[in-house]
C-alpha positions as CSV (number, residue, x, y, z in Angstrom):
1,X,170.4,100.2,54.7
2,X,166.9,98.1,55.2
3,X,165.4,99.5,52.1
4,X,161.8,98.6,53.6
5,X,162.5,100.6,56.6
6,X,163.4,103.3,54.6
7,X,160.2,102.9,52.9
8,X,158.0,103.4,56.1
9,X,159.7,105.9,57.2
10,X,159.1,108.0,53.9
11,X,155.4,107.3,54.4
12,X,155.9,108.5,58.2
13,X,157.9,111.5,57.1
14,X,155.6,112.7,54.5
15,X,152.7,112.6,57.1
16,X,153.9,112.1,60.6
17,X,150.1,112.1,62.0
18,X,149.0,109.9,59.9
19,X,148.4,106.8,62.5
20,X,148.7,103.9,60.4
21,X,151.8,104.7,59.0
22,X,152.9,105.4,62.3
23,X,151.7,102.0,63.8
24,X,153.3,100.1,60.4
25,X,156.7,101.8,60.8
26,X,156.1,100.4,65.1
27,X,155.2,97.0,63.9
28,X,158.5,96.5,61.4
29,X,160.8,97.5,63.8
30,X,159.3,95.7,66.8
31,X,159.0,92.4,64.6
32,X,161.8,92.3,62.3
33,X,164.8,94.7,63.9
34,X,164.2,94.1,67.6
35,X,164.0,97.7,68.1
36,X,161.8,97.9,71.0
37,X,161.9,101.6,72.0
38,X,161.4,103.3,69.2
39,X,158.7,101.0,68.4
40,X,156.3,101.3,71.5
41,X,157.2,105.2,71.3
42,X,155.9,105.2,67.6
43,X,153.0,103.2,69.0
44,X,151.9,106.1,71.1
45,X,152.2,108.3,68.9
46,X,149.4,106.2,66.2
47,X,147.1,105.7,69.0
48,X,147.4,109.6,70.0
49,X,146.7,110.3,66.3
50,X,143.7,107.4,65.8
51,X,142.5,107.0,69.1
52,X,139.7,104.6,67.8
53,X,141.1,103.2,65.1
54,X,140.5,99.1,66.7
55,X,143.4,98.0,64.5
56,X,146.3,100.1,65.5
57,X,144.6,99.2,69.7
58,X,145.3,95.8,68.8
59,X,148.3,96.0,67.6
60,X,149.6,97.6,70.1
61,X,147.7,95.7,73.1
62,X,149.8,92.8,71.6
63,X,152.9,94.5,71.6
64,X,152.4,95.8,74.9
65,X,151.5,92.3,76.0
66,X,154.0,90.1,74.1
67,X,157.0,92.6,74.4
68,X,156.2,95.3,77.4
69,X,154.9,92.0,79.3
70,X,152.6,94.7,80.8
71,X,149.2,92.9,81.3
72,X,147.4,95.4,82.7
73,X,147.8,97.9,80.1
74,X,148.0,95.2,77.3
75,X,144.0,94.6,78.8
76,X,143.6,97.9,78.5
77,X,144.6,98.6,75.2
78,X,142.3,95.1,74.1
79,X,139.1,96.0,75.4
80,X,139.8,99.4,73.6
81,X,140.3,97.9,70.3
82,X,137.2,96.1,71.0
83,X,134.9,99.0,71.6
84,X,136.3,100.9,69.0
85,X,135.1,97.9,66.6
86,X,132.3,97.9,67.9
87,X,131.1,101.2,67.4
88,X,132.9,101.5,63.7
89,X,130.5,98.1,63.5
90,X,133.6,95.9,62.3
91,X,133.8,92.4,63.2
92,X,137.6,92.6,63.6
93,X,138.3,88.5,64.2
94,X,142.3,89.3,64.8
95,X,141.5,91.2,67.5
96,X,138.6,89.5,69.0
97,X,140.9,86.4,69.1
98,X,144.4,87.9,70.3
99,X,142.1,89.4,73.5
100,X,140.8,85.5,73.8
101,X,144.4,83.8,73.7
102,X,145.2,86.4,76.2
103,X,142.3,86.1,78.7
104,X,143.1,82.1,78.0
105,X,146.4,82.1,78.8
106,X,147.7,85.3,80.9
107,X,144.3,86.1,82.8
108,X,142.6,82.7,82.9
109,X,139.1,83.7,82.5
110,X,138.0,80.4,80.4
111,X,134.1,81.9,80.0
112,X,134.9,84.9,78.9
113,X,137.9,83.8,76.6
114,X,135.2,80.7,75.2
115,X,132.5,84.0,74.0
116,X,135.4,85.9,72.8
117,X,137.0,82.3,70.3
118,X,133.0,81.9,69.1
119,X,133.0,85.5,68.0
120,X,136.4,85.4,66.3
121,X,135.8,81.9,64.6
122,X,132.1,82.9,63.8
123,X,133.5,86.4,62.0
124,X,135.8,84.4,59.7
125,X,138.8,83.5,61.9
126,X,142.5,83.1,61.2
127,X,144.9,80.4,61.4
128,X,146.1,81.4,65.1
129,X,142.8,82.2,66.3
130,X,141.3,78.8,65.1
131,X,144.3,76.8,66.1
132,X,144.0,78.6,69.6
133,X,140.6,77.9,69.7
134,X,141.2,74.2,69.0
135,X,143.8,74.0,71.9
136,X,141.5,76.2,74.3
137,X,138.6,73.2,73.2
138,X,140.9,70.5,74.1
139,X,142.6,71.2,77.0
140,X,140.4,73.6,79.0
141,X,136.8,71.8,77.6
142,X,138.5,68.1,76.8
143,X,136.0,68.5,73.2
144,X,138.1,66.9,71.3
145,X,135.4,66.6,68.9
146,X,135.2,70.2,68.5
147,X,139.1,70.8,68.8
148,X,139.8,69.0,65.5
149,X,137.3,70.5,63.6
150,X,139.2,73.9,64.3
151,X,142.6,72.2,64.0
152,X,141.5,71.6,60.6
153,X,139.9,74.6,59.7
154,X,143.3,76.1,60.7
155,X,145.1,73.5,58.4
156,X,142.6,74.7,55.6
157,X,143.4,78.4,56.1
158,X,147.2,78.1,56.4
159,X,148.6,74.1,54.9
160,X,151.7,75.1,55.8
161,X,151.7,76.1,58.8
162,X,153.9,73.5,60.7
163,X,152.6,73.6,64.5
164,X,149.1,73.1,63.3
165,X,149.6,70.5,61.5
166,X,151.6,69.0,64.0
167,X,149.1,69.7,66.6
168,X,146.4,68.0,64.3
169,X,148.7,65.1,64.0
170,X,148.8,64.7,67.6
171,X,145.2,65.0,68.8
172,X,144.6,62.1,66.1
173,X,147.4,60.1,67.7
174,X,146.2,60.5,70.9
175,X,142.2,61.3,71.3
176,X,141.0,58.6,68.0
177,X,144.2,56.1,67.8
178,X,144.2,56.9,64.2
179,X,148.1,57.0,63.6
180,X,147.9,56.6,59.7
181,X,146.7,60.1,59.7
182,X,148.7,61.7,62.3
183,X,152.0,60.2,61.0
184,X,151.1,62.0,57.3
185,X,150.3,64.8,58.9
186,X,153.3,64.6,60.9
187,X,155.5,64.3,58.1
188,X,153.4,67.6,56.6
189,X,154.3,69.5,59.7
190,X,158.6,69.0,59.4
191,X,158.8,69.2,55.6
192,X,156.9,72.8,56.1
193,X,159.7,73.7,58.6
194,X,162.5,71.2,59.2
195,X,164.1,73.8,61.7
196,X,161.4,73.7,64.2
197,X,162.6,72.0,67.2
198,X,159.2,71.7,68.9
199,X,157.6,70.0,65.7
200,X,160.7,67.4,65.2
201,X,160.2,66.6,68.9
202,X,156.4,66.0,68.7
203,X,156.8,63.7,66.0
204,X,159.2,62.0,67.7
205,X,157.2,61.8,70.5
206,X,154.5,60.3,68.4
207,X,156.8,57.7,67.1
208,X,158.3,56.7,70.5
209,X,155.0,55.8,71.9
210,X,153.5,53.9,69.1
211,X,156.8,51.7,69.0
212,X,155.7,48.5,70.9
213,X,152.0,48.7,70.2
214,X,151.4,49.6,66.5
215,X,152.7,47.1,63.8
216,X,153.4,50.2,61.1
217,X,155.8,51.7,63.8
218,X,158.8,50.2,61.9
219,X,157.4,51.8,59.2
220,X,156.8,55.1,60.0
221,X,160.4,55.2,61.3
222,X,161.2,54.2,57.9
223,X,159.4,57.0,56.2
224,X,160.7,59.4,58.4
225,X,164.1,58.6,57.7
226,X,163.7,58.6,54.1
227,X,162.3,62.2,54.3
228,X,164.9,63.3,57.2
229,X,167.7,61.2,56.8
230,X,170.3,63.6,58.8
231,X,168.1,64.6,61.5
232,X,170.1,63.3,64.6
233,X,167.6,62.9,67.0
234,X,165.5,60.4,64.6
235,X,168.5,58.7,64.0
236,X,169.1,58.2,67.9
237,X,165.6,57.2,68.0
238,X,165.5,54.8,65.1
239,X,168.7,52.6,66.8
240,X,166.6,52.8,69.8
241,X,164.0,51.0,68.4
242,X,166.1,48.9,66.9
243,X,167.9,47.9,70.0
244,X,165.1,48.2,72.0
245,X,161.9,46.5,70.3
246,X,163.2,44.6,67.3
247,X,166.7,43.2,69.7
248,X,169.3,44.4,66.6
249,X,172.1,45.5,68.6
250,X,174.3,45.6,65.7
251,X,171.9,48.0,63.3
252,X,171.1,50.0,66.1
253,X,174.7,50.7,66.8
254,X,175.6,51.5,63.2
255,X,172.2,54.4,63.4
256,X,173.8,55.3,67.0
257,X,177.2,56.4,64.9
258,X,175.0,58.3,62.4
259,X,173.2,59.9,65.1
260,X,176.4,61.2,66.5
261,X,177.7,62.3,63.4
262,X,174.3,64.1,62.3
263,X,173.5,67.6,62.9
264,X,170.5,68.4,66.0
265,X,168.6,69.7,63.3
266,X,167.3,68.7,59.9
């Protein structure tokens, strides 16, 4: 038995109209048990029992949005959470953001999304909403100026958090040649989560296109193997590199084995 689900559902049992129990008992198992149902029926029930409570709104505008995939509702249920911040005169920066990211990304209303990031990041911000913010800057604006100083201010808030740094690596790899920085940062980015695929490839990425230009490319393959010395995909990388750039068929073959014998993953 998942002792904190039994928890929540004490705290839902010993008031079942109390909404934020209600919503936190939704939330856990939505997020951690995959139970989908039950969770957006709990949901209804919170925001029939707080109808302005903006924090429960938003919570479920991004369930309905990330899980229901229901976008019209989900925009309902945002600019609901909004109002009812507004008039409980709360800057609420989760929510200000998650409605950003999704007028960004599902509705593609860049104004609107760019006034909604400035409130979030000027209320204090989060990790997501900064790092969103930062990617909205670079790739919808091409500010790359502006991006990093909210890649790092989402670096700052969370140093662990492995996309963001690796995101940060890459816009100083590719926007400001500076590949000293980006190949720490890099290196940051997999120790914080050697499992994550997207991060390894990145880097890899990174690497790959440095390879004939930069004279620390041998390097950095070096450090990276010394930190990740069974990730496969380096491995297949480093020999080609070796093969490729330097011309040492015979050490290249001998990482090619390694490779083959390595896990995919660190």
């Amino acid at each position: 038995v998942d002792a904190n689900l039994l928890l929540y559902q004490a705290a839902v049992d010993a008031d079942p109209a109390d909404g934020v129990n209600l919503a936190a008992l939704a939330l856990y198992l939505s997020s951690v048990m995959d139970r989908h149902q039950e969770a957006d029926a709990l949901f209804r029930k919170a925001v029939a029992a707080a109808p302005n409570n903006g924090d429960i709104l938003g919570r479920y505008a991004s369930f309905v949005a990330e899980v229901v995939h229901d976008n019209d509702s989900a925009e309902v249920y945002y600019k609901r959470a909004i109002e009812a911040d507004q008039k409980a005169r709360v800057d609420n920066a989760e929510n200000l953001g998650k409605y950003a990211y999704f007028l960004h990304a599902v509705r593609g209303d860049l104004h609107a999304a760019d006034e909604l990031y400035r409130r979030a990041v000027e209320c204090g911000g989060d990790p997501d909403t900064c790092a969103n913010y930062a990617n909205f800057l670079e790739t919808e604006r091409d500010d790359q100026h502006q991006a990093e100083v909210y890649y790092r201010k989402a670096v700052e808030m969370d140093p662990t958090h492995a996309w963001n740094l690796a995101s940060l690596a890459r816009l100083l790899a590719y926007s400001q040649d500076d590949h000293g920085a980006a190949h720490l940062l890099f290196r940051r980015a997999v120790r914080a989560d050697p499992g994550d695929v997207a991060v390894i490839d990145t880097y890899l990425d990174f690497l790959q296109s440095i390879r004939e230009t930069d004279p620390n490319a041998h390097r950095f393959y070096r450090d990276a193997l010394e930190d990740f010395p069974q990730c496969a995909p380096l491995l297949q990388a480093y020999g080609e590199f070796l093969q490729q750039v330097l011309g040492d068929k015979a050490e290249a073959d001998r990482f090619f084995k390694r490779a083959h014998l390595a896990p995919l993953i660190i």
